[in-house]
C-alpha positions in Angstrom: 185.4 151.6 178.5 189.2 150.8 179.0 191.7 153.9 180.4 193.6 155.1 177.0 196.9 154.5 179.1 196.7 152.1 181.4 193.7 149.4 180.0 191.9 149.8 183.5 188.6 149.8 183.2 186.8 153.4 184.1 183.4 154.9 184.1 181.7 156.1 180.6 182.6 160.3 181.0 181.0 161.7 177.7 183.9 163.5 176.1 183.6 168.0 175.6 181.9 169.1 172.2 181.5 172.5 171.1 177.7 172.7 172.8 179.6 171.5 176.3 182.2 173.9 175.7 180.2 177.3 174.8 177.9 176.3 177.6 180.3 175.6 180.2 182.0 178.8 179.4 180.3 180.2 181.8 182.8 178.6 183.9 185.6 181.3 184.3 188.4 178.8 184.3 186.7 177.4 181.4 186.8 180.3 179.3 190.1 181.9 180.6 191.4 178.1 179.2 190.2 179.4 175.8 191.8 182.5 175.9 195.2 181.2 176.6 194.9 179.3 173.8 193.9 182.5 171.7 197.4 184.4 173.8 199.3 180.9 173.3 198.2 180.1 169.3 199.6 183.3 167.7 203.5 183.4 168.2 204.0 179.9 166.9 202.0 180.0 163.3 203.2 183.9 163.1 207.1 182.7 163.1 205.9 179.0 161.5 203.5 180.0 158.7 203.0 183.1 158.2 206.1 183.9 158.1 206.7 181.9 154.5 204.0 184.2 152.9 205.8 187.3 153.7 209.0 185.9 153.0 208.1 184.7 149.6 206.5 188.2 148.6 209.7 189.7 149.6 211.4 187.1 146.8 213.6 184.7 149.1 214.3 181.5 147.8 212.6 178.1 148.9 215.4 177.1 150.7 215.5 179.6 153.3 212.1 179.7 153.9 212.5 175.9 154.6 215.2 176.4 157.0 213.4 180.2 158.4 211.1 176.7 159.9 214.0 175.9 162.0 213.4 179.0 164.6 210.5 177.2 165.8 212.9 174.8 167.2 212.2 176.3 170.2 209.1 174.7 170.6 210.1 171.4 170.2 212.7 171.7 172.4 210.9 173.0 175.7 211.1 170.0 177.6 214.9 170.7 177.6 213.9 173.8 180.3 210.6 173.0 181.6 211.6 171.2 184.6 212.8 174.7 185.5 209.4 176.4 184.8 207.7 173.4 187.3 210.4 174.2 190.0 212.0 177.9 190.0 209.7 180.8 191.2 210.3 184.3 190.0 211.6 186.7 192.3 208.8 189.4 192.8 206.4 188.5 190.3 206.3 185.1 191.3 205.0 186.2 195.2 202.7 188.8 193.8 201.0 186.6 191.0 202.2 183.0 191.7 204.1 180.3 190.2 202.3 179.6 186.7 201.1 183.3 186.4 204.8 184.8 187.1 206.0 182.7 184.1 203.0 183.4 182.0 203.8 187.2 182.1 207.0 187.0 182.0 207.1 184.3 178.5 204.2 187.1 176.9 206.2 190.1 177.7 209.3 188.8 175.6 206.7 187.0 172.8 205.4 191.2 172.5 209.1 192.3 171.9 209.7 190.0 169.5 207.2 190.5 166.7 207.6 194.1 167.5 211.5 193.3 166.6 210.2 191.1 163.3 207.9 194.0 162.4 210.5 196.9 162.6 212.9 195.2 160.8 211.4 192.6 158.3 213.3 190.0 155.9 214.9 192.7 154.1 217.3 194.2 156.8 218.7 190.8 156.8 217.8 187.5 157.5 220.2 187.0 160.5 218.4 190.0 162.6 214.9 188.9 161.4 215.0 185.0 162.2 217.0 186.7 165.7 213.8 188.2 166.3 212.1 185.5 165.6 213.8 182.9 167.8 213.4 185.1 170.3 209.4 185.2 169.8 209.5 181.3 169.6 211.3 181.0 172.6 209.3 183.1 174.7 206.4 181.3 173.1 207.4 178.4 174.2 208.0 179.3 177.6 204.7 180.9 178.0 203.1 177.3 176.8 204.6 175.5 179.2 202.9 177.4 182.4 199.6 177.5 180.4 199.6 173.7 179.9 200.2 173.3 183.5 198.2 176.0 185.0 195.2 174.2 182.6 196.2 170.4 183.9 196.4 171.8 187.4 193.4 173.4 187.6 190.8 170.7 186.4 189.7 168.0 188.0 190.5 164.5 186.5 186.9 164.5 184.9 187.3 167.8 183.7 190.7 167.3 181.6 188.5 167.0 178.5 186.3 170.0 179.1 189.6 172.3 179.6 191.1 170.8 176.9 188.6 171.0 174.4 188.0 174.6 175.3 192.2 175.1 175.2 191.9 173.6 171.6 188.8 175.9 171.0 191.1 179.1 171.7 194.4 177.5 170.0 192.8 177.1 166.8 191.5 180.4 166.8 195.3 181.8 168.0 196.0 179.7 164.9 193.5 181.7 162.9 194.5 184.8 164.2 197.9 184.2 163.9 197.6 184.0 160.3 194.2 185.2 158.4 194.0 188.6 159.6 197.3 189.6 159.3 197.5 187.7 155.6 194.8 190.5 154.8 195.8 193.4 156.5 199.4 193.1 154.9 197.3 193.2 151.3 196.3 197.0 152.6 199.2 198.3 155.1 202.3 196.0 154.4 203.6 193.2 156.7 205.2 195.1 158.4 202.7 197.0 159.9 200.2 194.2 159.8 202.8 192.5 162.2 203.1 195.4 164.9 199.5 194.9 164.7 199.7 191.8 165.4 201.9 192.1 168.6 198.7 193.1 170.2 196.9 189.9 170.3 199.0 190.0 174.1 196.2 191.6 175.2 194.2 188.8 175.1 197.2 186.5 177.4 197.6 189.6 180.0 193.8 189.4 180.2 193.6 185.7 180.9 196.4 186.3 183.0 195.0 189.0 185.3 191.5 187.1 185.8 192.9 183.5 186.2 193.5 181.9 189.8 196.9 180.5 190.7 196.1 176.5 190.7 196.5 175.3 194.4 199.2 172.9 194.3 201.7 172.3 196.7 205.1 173.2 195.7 208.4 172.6 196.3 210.9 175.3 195.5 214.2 174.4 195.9 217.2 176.2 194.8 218.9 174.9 192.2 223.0 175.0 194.0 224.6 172.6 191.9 225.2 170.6 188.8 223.7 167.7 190.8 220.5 169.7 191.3 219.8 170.8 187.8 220.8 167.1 186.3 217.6 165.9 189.2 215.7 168.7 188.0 216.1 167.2 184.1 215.7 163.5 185.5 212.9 163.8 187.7 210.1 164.2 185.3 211.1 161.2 183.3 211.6 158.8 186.6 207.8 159.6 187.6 206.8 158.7 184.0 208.5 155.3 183.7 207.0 154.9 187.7 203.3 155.4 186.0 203.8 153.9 182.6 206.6 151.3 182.1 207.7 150.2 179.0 204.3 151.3 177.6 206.5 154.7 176.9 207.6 152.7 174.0 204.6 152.9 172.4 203.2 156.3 174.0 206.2 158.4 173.5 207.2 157.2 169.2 203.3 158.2 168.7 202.8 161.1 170.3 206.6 162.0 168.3 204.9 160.7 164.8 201.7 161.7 165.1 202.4 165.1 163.5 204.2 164.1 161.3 202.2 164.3 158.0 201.4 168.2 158.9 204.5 169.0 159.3 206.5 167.8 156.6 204.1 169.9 154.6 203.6 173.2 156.8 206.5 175.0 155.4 205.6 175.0 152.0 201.6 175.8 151.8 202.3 179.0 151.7 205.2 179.3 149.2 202.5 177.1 147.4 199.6 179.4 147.3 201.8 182.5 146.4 203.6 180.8 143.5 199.8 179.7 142.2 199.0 183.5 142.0 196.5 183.8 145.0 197.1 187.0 146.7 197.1 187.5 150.4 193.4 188.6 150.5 192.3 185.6 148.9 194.1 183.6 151.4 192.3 185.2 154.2 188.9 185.1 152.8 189.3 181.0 152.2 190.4 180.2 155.6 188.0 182.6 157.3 184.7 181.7 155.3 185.7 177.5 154.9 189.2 177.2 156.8 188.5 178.4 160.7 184.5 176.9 160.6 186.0 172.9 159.6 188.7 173.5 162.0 186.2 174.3 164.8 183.7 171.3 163.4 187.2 169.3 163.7 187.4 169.9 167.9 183.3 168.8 167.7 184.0 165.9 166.0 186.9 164.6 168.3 184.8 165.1 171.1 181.8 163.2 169.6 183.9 160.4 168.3 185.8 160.5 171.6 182.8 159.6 173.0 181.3 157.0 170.9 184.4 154.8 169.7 187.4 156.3 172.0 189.6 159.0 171.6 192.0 156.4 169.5 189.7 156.3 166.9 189.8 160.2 167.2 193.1 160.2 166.2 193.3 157.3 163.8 190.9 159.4 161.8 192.8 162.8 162.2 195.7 161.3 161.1 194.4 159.4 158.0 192.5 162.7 157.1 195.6 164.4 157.6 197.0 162.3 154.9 194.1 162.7 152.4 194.4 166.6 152.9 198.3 166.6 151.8 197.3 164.6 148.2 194.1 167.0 147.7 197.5 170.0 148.0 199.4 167.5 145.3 195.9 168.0 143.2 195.6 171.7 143.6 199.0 172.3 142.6 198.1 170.4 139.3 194.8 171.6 139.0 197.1 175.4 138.4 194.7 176.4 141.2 191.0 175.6 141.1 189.4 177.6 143.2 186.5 174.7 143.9 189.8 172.0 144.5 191.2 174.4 146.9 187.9 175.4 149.2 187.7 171.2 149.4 191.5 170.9 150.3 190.8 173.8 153.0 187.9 172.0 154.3 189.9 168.5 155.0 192.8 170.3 156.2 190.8 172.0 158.6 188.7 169.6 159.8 191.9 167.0 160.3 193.6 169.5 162.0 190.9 170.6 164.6 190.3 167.0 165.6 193.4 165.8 165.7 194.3 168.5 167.6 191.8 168.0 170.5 192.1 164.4 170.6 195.9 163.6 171.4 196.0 166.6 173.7 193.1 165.2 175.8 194.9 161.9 175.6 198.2 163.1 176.4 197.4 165.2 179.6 196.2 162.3 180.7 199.9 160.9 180.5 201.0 163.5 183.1 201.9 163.2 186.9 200.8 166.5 189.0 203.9 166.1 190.3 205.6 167.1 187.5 203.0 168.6 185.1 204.9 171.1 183.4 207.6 169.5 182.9 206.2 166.5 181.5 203.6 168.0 179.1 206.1 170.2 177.8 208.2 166.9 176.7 204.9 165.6 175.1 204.0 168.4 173.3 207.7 169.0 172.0 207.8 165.5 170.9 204.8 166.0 169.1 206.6 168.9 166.8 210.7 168.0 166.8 211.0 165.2 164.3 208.2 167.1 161.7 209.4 170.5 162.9 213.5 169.5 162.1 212.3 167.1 158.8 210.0 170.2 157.8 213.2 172.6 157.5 214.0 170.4 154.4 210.3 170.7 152.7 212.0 173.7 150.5 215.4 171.3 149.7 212.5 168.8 148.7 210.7 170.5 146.4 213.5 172.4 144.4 215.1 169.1 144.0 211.9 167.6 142.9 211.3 170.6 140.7 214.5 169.8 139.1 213.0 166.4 138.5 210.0 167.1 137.2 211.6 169.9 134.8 208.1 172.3 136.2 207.6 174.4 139.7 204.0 173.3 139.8 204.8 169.7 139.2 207.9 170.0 141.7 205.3 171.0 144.2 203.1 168.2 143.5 205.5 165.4 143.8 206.2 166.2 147.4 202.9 166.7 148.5 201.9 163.1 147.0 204.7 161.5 148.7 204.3 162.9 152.2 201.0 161.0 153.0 203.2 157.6 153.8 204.2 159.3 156.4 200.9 158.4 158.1 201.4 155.1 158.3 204.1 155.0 161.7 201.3 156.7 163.8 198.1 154.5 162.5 200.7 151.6 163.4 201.3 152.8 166.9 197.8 153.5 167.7 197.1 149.7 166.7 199.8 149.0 168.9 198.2 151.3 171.8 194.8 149.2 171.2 196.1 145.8 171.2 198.0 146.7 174.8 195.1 147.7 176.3 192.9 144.5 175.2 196.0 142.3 176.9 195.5 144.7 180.0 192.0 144.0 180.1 192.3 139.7 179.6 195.0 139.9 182.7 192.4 141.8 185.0 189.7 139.3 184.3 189.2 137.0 187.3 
C-alpha cells in the first residue's frame, strides 16, 4: 500500500478500530490519549454549539448567534502562536511538569475560568461580557489543544499514530458529547446557567490526564525569544520543515485539509436555532443524541478505522465527506417535514456517523504530515486550517437563513433552503482527494525500475 503523503510504498499496518482501541487501553498512554480528548472536546462545542441553544432560548436574533460563532476564531487561528507553545517553556511549572504538561495546565486553568465567567453572567448581562468570556474559553482551549496534539504525536511511535489517534478521536467525540447533551438536559431542570458551572468541571478529567501522563522524551531546544528576528524564525520555521518534507504537494495537502470541513461547518451554527424554532425542548435534544447521536458517532471512528484498512484512509474521508453532505439535505427535509421525529433520529444517525469517521480519518492522515521537529506548531496549522474558512463562512449561516427566510416568505422554508444548498460545498474536498490519489499513482510509476 502507497504512503498517503508521499506515494512510497510501506508495509500493510491494519489501521485502530474500536476493539483495538478498548483493548489497548490498557496501555496508559493509550487511555490518557482518550481522556484528553474528553478534557480537549468540551470548551470548543460548549462556546460553538451549545452556546446557540441557550442563546436562542434567551430570544436573541439569528444574526448574532451567527456571528457569537466568530469567538471560536480562536481555534482556527492557533497556528498564529503555536510555534511558541513548541519552543517557550514555562517558568516553574514547565521544570516541575515539563514542556507539553506546563502548557496543558496552564491552557485548562484559563478554559475553567471561562465558562465559570459564561456561567455567572449569561447572554443577558450583555452580549459584550458574555462572548468576552467566551473568547477567553476558546483561546485557552485552543492553547490547551495544541500541547495535547503534540504531547499525543510525540509520544507514539510511527506505527502507533493510528492507535493514539483513534483513541484521541474516541475521547473528542465523547468531549463533544459532553460538551453538549448533558448540559442541553440539565439546563431543562436547573437553568443554563447553572448547567454551565456544572459544566466547568469536566477539567477534572484534563488535570487527571495531566497528572498521570509522562512528559514525551524529545529533545528540545529552548531558546529565548530576544528579538523581532527571533519570533519572525519562530513563525517561519515550522513552514520551512514542511515545504523540506512535502514540496509543492502542500498545494494539494494544505486546500484539503482547509475544505474538508467545510460542509459541517457552514451548517454548525444553525442546528440548534433549528431544533428550537421546531419546538423540541432541550430534553429532547439530549435524549436523541445520547440514545442514536453519541452510538453512530462512535460506529463512525470504527468505520474509519475498518475502511482505513481495507481501501485507504482516502476513501475514509471521501466517504465522510460525501455523508457529510447527505446529512445537511436530511436537516433541509426535517425542517420541511415540521419535525418528524422518525426523519430526525435518521438525520442524527448520518450526522453522527459522518462526523465520527471523518473525524478519525483526516486526523490520522494529517499527523502524519508532521515533522517532530516541529510538531506543535505544525499540527496546530493543520488543525486550524481545517476550521478557519467553515468557522469565518459559518458566522454568516444566521445572515443566510434570514435572508433566505425573506425569500421564501416562511422560517421553516428559510431554514430549508440553506441546508439544501450547503451540500455543494462537498465537492472542493472530494476533488482534492482525487487529486491526492492521482499524485500518489505518478509517485508510484516514477519508483518503478
Amino acid at each position: 500500500m502507497a504512503d498517503i503523503v508521499t506515494g512510497q510504498d510501506e508495509p500493510v499496518q491494519p489501521k485502530a478500530g474500536l476493539r483495538e482501541v478498548l483493548v489497548s487501553l490498557r496501555q496508559p498512554k493509550v487511555a490518557i490519549a482518550m481522556v484528553f480528548g474528553i478534557a480537549t472536546g468540551m470548551p470548543p462545542v460548549m462556546v460553538g454549539v451549545t452556546l446557540g441553544y441557550w442563546m436562542r432560548e434567551e430570544g436573541v436574533a439569528l444574526t448574532a448567534i451567527g456571528f457569537m460563532g466568530w469567538v471560536g476564531i480562536f481555534i482556527a487561528t492557533k497556528f498564529l502562536w503555536a510555534p511558541f507553545v513548541d519552543w517557550i517553556r514555562l517558568p516553574i511549572i514547565g521544570k516541575r511538569l515539563g514542556h507539553r504538561r506546563s502548557w496543558m495546565l496552564l491552557g485548562q486553568i484559563f478554559v475553567t475560568v471561562g465558562i465559570l465567567g459564561m456561567a455567572f453572567t449569561g447572554p443577558s448581562a450583555g452580549l459584550a461580557v458574555f462572548a468576552g468570556f467566551a473568547m477567553l474559553t476558546s483561546f485557552a482551549a485552543a492553547t490547551q489543544d495544541i500541547a495535547v496534539d503534540a504531547w499525543r504525536i510525540e509520544s507514539a511511535l510511527d506505527e502507533e499514530q493510528d492507535l493514539m489517534a483513534s483513541a484521541y478521536i474516541l475521547g473528542l467525540r465523547s468531549g463533544y458529547f459532553f460538551g453538549n447533551v448533558p448540559i442541553l438536559a440539565a439546563s431543562g431542570i436547573i437553568g443554563w446557567q447553572a448547567a454551565y458551572a456544572f459544566a466547568s468541571l469536566g477539567g477534572l478529567a484534563g488535570l487527571s490526564a495531566l497528572l498521570l501522563a509522562r512528559e514525551p522524551q524529545k529533545p528540545r531546544d529552548f531558546a529565548p525569544l530576544t528579538g523581532i528576528g527571533s519570533v519572525g524564525s519562530a513563525l517561519i520555521r515550522p513552514l520551512k520543515v514542511f515545504w523540506q518534507d512535502h514540496g509543492t504537494g502542500l498545494f494539494i495537502f494544505l486546500p484539503l485539509v482547509a475544505l474538508f470541513f467545510l460542509p459541517d461547518s457552514l451548517i454548525v451554527p444553525m442546528v440548534g436555532p433549528l431544533y428550537i424554532d421546531l419546538g423540541f425542548s432541550t430534553g429532547e435534544i439530549a435524549g436523541m443524541r445520547t440514545v442514536i447521536g453519541f452510538p453512530a458517532t462512535l460506529g463512525g471512528v470504527v468505520a474509519a478505522g475498518l475502511i482505513g484498512m481495507r481501501l485507504g484512509t482516502l476513501t475514509a474521508m471521501a466517504i465522510g465527506v460525501t455523508l457529510a453532505g447527505l446529512s445537511n439535505l436530511g436537516f433541509c427535509m426535517l425542517a420541511l417535514s415540521g419535525g418528524s421525529k422518525l426523519v430526525w433520529a435518521a438525520v442524527t444517525v448520518v450526522e453522527g456517523f459522518s462526523g465520527g469517521l471523518a473525524m478519525a480519518a483526516i486526523v490520522a492522515w494529517a499527523s502524519r504530515l508532521t515533522n517532530p521537529i516541529a510538531t506543535a506548531a505544525q499540527f496546530a496549522l493543520l488543525s486550524s486550517l481545517m476550521s478557519f474558512l467553515g468557522g469565518f463562512l459559518g458566522g454568516f449561516a444566521g445572515l443566510g437563513v434570514v435572508a433566505l427566510q425573506g425569500v421564501t416568505g416562511s422560517s421553516m422554508g428559510g431554514f430549508a433552503a440553506y441546508f439544501s444548498l450547503s451540500p455543494f460545498a462537498i465537492i472542493p474536498p472530494l476533488i482534492l482527494i482525487w487529486m491526492v490519489r492521482q499524485r500518489m499513482k505518478r509517485m508510484e510509476n516514477a519508483a518503478l525500475p
